[in-house]
N, CA, C and O atoms as a DFTB+ gen file, in Angstrom:
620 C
 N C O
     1  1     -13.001     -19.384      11.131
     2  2     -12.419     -18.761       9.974
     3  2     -10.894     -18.931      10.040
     4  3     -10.339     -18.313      10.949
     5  1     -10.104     -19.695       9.195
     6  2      -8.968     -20.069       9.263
     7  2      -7.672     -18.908       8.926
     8  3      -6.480     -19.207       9.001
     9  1      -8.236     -17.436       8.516
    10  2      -7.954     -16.365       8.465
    11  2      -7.305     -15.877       9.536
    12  3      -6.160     -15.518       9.810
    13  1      -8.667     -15.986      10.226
    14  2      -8.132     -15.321      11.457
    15  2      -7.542     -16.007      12.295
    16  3      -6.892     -15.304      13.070
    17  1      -7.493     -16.813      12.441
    18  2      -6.798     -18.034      13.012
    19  2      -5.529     -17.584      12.681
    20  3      -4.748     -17.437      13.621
    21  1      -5.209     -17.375      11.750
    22  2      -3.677     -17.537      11.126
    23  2      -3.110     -15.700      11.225
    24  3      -1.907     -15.442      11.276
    25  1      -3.917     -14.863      11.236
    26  2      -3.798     -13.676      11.822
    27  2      -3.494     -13.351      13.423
    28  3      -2.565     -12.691      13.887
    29  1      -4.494     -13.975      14.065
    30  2      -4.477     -14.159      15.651
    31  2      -2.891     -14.857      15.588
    32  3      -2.337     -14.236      16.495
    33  1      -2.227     -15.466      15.223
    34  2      -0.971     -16.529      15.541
    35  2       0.205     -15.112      15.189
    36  3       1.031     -14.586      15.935
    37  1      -0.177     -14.799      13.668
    38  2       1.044     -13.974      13.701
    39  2       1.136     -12.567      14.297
    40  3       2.238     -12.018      14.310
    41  1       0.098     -11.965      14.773
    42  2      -0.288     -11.208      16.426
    43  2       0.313     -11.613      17.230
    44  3       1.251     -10.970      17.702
    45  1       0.093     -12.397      17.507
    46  2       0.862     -13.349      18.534
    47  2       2.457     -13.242      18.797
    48  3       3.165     -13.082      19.791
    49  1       2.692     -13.431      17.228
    50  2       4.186     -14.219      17.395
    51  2       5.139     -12.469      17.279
    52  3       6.319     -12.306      17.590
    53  1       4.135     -11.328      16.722
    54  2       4.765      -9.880      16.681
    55  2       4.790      -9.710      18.233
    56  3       5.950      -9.510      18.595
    57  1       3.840      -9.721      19.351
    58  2       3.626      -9.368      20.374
    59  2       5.045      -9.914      21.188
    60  3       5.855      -9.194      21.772
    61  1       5.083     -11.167      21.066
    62  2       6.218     -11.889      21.444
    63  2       7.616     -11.047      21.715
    64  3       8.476     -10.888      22.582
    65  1       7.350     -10.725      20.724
    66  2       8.839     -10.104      19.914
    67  2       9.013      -8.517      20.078
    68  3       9.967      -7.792      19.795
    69  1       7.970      -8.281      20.542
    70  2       7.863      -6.893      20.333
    71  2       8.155      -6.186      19.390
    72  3       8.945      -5.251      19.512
    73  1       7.565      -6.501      18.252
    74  2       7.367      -6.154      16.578
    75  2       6.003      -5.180      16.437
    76  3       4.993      -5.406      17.104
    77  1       6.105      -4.064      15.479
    78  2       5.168      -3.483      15.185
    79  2       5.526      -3.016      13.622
    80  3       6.604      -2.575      13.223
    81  1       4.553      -3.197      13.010
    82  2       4.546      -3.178      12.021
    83  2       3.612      -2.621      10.873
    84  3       2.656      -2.216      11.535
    85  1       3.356      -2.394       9.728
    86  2       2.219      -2.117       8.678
    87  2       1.274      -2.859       8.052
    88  3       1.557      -2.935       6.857
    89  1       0.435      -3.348       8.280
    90  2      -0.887      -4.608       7.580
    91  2      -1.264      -3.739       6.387
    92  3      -1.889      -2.724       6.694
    93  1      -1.030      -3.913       5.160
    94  2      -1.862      -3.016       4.194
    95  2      -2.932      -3.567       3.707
    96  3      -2.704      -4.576       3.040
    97  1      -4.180      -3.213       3.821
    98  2      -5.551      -4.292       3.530
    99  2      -5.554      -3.362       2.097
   100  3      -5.047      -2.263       1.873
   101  1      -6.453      -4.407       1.102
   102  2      -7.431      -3.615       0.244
   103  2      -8.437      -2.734       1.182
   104  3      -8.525      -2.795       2.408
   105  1      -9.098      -1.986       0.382
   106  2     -10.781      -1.895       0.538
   107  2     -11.695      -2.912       0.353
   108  3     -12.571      -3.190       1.172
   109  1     -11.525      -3.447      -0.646
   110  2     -12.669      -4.755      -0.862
   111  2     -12.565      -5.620       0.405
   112  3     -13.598      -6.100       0.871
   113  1     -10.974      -5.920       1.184
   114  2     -11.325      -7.018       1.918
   115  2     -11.220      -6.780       3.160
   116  3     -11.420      -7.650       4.008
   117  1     -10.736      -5.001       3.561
   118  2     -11.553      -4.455       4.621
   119  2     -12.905      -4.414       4.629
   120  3     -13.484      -4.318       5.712
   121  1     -13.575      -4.475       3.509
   122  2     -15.333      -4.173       3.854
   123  2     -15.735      -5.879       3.877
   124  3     -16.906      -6.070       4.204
   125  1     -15.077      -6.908       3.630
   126  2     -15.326      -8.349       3.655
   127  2     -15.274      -8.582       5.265
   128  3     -16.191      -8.498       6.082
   129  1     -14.138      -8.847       5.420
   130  2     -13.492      -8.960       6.769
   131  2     -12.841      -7.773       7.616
   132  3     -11.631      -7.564       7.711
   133  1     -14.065      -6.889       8.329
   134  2     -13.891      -5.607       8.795
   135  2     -12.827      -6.204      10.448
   136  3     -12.011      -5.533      11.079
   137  1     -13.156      -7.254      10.633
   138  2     -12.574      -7.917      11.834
   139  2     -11.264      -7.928      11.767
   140  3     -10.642      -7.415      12.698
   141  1     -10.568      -8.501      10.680
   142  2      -8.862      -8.299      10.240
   143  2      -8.683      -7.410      10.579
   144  3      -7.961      -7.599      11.558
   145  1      -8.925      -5.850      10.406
   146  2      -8.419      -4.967       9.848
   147  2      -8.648      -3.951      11.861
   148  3      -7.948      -3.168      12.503
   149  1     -10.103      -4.679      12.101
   150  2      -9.901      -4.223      13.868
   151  2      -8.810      -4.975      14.644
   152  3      -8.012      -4.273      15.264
   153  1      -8.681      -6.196      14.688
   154  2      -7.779      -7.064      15.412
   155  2      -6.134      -6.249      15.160
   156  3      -5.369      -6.455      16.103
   157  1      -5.836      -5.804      14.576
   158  2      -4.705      -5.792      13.689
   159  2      -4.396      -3.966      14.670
   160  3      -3.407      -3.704      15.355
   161  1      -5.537      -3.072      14.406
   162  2      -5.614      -1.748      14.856
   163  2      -5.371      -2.293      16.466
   164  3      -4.302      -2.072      17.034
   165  1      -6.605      -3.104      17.198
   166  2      -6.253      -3.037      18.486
   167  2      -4.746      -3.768      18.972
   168  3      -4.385      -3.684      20.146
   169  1      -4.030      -4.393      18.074
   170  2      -3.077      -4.914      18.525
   171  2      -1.411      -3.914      18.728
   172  3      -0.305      -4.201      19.186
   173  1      -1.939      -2.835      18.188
   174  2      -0.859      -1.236      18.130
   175  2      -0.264      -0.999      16.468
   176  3       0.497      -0.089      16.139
   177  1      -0.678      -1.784      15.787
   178  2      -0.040      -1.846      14.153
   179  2      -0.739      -0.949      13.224
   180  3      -1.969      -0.901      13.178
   181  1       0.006      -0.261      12.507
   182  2      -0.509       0.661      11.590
   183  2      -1.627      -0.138      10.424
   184  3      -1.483      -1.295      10.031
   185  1      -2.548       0.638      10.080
   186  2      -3.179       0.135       9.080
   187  2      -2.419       0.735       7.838
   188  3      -1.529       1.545       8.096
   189  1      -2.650       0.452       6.617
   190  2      -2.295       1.006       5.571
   191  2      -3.172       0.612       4.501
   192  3      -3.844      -0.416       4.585
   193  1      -3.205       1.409       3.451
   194  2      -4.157       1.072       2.266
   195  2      -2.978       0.113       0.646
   196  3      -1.829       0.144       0.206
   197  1      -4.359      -0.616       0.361
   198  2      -3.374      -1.531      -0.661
   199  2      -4.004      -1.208      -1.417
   200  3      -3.877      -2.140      -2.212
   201  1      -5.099      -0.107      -2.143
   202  2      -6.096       0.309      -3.201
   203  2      -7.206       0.056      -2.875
   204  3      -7.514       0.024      -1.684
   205  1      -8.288      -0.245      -4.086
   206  2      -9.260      -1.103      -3.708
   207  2      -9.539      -2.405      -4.004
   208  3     -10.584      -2.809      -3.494
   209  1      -8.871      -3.271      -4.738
   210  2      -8.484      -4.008      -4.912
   211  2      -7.509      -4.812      -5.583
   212  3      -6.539      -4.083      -5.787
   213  1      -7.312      -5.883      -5.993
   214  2      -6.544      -6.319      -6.388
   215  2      -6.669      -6.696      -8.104
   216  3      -5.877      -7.474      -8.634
   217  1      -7.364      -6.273      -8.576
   218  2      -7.369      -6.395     -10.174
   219  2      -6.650      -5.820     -11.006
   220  3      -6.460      -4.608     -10.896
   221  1      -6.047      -6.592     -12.093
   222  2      -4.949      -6.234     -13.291
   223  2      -5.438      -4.749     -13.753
   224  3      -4.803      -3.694     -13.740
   225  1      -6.495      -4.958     -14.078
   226  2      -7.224      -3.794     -15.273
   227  2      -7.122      -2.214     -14.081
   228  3      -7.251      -1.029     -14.388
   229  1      -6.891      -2.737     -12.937
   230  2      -7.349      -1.326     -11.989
   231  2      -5.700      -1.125     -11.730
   232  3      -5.654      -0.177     -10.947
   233  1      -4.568      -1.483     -11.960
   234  2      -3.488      -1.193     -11.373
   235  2      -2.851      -0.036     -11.439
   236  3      -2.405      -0.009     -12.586
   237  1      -2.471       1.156     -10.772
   238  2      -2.139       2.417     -10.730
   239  2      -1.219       3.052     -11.735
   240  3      -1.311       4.219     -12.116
   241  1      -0.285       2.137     -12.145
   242  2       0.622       2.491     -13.361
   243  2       0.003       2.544     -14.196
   244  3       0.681       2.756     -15.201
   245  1      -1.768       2.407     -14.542
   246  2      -2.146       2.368     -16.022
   247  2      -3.285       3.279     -15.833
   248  3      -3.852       3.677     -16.851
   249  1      -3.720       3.681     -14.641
   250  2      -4.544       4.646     -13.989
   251  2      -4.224       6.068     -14.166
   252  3      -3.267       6.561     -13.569
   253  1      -4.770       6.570     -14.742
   254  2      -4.986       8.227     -14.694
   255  2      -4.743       8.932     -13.517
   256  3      -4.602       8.184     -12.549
   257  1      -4.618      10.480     -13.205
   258  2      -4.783      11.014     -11.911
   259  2      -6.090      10.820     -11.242
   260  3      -6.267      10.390     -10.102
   261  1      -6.859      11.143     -11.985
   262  2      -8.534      11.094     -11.751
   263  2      -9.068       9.604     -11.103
   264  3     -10.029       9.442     -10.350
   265  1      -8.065       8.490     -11.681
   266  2      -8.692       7.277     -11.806
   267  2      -8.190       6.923     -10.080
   268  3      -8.825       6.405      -9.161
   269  1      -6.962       7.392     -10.140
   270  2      -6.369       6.861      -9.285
   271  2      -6.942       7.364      -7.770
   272  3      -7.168       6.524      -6.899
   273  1      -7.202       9.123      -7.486
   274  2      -8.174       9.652      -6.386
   275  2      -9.054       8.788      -5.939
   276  3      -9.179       8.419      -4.771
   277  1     -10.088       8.232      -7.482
   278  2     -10.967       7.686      -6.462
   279  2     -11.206       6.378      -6.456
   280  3     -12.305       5.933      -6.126
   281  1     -10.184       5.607      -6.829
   282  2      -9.705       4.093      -6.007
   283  2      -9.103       4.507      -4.938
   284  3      -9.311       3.777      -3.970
   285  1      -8.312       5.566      -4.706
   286  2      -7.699       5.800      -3.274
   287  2      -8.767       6.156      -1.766
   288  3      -8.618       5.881      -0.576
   289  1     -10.102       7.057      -2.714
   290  2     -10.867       7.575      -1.700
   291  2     -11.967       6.337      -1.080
   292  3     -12.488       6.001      -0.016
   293  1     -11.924       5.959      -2.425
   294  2     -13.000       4.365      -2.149
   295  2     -12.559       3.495      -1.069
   296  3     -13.388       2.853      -0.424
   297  1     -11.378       3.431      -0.839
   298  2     -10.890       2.415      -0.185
   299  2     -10.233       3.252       0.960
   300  3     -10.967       2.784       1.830
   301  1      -9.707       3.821       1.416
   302  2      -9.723       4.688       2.663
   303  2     -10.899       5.280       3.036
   304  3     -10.837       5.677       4.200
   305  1     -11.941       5.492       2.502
   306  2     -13.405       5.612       3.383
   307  2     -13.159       4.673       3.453
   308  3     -12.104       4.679       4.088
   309  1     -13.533       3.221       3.106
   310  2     -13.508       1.995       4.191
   311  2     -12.421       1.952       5.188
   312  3     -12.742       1.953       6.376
   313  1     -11.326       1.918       4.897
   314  2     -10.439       1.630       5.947
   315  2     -10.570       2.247       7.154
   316  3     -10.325       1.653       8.204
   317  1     -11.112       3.947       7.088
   318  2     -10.661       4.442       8.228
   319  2     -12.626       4.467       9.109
   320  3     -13.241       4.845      10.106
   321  1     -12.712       4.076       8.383
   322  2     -14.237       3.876       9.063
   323  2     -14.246       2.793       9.775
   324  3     -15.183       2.590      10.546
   325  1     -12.952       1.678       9.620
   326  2     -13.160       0.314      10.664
   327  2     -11.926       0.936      11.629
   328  3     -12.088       0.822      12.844
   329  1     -10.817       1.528      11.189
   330  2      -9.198       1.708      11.834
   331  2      -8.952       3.369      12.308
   332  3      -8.005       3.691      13.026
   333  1     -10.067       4.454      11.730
   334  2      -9.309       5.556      11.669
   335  2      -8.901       6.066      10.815
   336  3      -9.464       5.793       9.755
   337  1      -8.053       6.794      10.767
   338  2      -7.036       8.241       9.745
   339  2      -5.979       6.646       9.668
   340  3      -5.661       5.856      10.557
   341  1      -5.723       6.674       8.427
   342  2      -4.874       6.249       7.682
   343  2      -3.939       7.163       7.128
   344  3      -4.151       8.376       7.144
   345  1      -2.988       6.693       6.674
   346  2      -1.952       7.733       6.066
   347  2      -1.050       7.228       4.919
   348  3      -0.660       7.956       4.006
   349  1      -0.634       5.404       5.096
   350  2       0.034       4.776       4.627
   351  2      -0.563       4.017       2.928
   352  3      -1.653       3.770       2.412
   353  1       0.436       3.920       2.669
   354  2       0.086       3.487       0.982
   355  2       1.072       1.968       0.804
   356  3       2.132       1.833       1.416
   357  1       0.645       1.155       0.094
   358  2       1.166       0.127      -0.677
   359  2       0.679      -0.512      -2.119
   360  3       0.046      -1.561      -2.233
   361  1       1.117       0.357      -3.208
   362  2       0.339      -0.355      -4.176
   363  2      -0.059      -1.669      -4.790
   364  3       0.845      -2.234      -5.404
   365  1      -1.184      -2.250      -4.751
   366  2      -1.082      -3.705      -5.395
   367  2      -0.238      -4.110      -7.029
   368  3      -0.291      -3.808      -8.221
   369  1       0.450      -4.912      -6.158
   370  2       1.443      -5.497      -7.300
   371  2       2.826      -4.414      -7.553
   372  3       3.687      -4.387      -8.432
   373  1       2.542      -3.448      -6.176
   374  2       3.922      -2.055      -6.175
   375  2       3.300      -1.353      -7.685
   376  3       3.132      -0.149      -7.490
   377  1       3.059      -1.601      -8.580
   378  2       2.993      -0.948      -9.298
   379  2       2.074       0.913      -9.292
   380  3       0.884       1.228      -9.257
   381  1       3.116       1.574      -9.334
   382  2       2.653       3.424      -9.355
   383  2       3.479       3.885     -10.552
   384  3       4.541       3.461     -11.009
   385  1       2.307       5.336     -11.093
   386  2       3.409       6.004     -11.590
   387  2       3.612       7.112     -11.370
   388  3       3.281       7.426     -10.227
   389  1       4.057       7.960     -12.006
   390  2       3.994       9.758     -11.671
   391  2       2.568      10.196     -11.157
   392  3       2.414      10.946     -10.193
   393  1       1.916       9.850     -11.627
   394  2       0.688      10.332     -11.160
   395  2       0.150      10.141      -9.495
   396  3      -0.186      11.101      -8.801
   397  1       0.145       8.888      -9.083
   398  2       0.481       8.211      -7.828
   399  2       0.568       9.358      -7.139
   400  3      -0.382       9.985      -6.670
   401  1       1.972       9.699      -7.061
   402  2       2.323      10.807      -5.991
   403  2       1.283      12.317      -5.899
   404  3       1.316      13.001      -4.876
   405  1       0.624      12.602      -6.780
   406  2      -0.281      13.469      -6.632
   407  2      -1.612      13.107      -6.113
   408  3      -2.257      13.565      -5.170
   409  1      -1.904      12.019      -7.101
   410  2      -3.098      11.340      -5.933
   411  2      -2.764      10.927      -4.694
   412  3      -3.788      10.644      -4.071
   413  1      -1.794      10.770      -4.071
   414  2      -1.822      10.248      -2.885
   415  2      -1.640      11.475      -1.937
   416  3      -1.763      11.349      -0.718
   417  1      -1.297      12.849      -2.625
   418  2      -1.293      13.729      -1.711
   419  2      -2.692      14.503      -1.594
   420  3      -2.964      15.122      -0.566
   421  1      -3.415      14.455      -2.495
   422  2      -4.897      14.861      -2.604
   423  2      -5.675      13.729      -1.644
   424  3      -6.642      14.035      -0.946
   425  1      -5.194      12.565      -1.701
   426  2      -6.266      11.535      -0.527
   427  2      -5.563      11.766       0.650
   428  3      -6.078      11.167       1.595
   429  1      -4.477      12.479       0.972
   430  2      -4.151      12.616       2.330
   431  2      -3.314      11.752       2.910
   432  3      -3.029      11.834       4.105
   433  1      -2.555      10.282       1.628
   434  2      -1.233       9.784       2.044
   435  2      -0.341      10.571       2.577
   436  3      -0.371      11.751       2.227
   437  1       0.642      10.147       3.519
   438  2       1.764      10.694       3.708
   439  2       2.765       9.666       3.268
   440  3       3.762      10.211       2.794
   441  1       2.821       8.412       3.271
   442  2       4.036       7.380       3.079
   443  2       3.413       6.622       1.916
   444  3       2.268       6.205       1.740
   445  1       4.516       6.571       1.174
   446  2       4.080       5.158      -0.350
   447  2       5.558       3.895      -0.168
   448  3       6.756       4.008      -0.426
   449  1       4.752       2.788       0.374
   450  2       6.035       2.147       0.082
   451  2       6.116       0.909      -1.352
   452  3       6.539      -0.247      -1.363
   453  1       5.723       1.468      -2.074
   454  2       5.828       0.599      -3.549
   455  2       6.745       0.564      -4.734
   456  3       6.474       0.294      -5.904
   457  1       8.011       0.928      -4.125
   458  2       9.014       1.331      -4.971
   459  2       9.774      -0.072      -3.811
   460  3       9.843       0.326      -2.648
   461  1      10.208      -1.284      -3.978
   462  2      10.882      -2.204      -3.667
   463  2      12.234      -2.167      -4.435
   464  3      12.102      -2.790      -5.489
   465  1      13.571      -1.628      -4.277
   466  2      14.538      -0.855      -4.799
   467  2      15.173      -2.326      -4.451
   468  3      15.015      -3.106      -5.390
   469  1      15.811      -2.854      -3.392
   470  2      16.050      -4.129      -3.392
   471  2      15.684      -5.429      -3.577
   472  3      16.225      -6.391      -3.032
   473  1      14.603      -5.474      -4.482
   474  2      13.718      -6.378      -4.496
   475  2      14.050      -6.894      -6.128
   476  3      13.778      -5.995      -6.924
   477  1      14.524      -8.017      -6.712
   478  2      15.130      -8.618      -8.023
   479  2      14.051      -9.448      -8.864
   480  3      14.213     -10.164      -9.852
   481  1      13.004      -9.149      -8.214
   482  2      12.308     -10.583      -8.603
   483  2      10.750      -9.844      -9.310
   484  3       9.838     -10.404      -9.919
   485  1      10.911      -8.546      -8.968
   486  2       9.861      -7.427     -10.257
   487  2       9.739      -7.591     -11.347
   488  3       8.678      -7.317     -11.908
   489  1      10.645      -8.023     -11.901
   490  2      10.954      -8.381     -13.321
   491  2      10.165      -9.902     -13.712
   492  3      10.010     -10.305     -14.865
   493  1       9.838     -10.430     -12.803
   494  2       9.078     -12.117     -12.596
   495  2       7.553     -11.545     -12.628
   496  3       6.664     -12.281     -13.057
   497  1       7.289     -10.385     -12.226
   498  2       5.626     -10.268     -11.462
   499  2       5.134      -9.578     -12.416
   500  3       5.887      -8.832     -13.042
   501  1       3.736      -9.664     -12.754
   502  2       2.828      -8.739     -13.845
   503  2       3.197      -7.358     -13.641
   504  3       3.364      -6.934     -12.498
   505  1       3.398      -6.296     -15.108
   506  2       3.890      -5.137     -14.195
   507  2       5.697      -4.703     -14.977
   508  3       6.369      -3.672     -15.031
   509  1       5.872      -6.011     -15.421
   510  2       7.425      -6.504     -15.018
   511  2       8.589      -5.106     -15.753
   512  3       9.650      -4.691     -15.287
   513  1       8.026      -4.777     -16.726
   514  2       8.913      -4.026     -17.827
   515  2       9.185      -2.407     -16.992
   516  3      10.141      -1.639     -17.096
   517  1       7.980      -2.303     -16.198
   518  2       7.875      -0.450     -15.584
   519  2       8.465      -1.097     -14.349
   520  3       9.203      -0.213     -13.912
   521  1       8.569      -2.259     -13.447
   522  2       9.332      -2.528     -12.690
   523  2      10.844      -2.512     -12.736
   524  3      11.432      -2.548     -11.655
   525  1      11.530      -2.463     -13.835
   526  2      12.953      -2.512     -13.814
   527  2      13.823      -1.561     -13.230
   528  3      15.014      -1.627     -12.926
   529  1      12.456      -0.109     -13.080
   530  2      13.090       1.103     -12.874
   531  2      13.742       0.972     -11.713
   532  3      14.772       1.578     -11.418
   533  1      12.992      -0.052     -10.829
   534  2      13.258      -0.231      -9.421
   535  2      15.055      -0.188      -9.261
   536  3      15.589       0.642      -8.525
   537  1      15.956      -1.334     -10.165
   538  2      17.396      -0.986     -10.046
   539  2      17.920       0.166      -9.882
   540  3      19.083       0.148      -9.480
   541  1      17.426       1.211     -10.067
   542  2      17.828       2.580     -10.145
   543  2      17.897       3.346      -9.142
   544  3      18.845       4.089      -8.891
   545  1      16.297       3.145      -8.110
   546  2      15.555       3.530      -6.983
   547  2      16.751       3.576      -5.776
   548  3      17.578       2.749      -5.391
   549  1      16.540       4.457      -5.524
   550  2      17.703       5.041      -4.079
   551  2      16.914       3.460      -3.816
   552  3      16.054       2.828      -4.428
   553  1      17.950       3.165      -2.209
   554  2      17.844       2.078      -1.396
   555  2      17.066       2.396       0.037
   556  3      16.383       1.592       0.673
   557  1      17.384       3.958       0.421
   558  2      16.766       4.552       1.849
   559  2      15.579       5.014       1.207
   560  3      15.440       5.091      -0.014
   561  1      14.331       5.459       2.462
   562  2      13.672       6.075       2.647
   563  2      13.887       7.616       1.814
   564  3      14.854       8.316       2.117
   565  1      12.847       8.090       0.691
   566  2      13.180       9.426       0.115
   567  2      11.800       9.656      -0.076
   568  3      10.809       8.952       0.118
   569  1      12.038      11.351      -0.701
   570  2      10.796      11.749      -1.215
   571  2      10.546      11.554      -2.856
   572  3      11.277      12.107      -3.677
   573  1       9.949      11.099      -3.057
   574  2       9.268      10.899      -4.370
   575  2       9.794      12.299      -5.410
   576  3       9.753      13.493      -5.116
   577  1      10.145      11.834      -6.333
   578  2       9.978      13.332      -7.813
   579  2       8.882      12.824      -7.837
   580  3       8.398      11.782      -7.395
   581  1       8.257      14.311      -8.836
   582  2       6.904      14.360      -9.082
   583  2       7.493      13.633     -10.623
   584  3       6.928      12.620     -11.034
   585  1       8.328      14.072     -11.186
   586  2       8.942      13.759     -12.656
   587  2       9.081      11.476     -12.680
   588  3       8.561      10.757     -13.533
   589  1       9.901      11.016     -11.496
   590  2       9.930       9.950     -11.518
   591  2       9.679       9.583     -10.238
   592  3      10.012      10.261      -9.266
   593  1       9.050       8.437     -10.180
   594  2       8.775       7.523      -8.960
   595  2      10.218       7.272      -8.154
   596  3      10.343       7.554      -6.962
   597  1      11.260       6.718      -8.945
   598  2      12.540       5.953      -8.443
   599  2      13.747       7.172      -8.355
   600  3      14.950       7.028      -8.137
   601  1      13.120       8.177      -8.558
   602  2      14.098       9.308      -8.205
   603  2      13.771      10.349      -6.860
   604  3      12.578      10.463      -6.581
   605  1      14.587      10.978      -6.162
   606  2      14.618      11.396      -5.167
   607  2      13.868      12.850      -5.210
   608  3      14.334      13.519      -6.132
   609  1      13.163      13.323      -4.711
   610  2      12.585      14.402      -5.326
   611  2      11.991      15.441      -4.119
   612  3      12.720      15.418      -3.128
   613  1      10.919      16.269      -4.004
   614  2      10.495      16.893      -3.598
   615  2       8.694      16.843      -2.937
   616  3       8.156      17.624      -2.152
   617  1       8.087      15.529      -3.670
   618  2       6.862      15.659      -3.205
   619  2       6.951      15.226      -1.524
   620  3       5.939      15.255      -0.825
């Protein structure tokens, strides 16, 4: 499997270096390739969740509160059934909105990193128009408003 092949290398090349880092799988391709997602745990690296998959029509900015729980729960029962307690979030395609932050505290996230504040090239990716907010987005580590994603807040 040329996957893992290419997983095993960049294991490798973190170990080297003494790098540790976040792998954010879907659900769909944790329950495909449950092996990624062990290799990755036994190597000391956080798992993190990327939804449940990767489809336009499912993306969190267009997702309800309701909708969003249980793409979050769907796919962290898988994850932590191959890795454990998860905690970490990355939305596919970054895209979240207000709502996000409540679902992710009802599934038991603690970290969302889908707000890319230095990142210019949002405006290029599906998504693009609710991405602009990102210019705005503090640059450090903050807590989420419940009111805006890219503002500093309290959740």
């Amino acid at each position: 499997m040329k996957s893992k092949v290419g997983l095993l290398r960049l294991l490798d090349v973190y170990a080297r270096n003494d790098i540790k880092c976040t792998f954010y799988f879907t659900g769909e391709l944790a329950g495909m390739v449950p092996e990624a997602v062990e290799l990755v745990a036994e190597h000391g690296h956080d798992v993190g969740c990327h939804g449940y998959d990767h489809f336009h029509d499912r993306a969190f900015d267009d997702m309800n509160l309701d909708e969003q729980i249980f793409e979050l729960r769907k796919a962290k029962n898988i994850l932590e059934g191959i890795a454990g307690k998860i905690s970490d979030f990355r939305a596919p395609a970054l895209r979240i909105n207000e709502s996000t932050i409540r679902a992710l505290e009802k599934t038991g996230f603690t970290t969302d990193s889908s707000i890319a504040s230095q990142r210019f090239d949002g405006s290029l990716t599906f998504g693009s128009k609710r991405k602009l907010k990102w210019l705005v987005a503090p640059r450090y580590p903050y807590y989420l408003s419940y009111d805006s994603v890219v503002k500093k807040g309290g959740s």
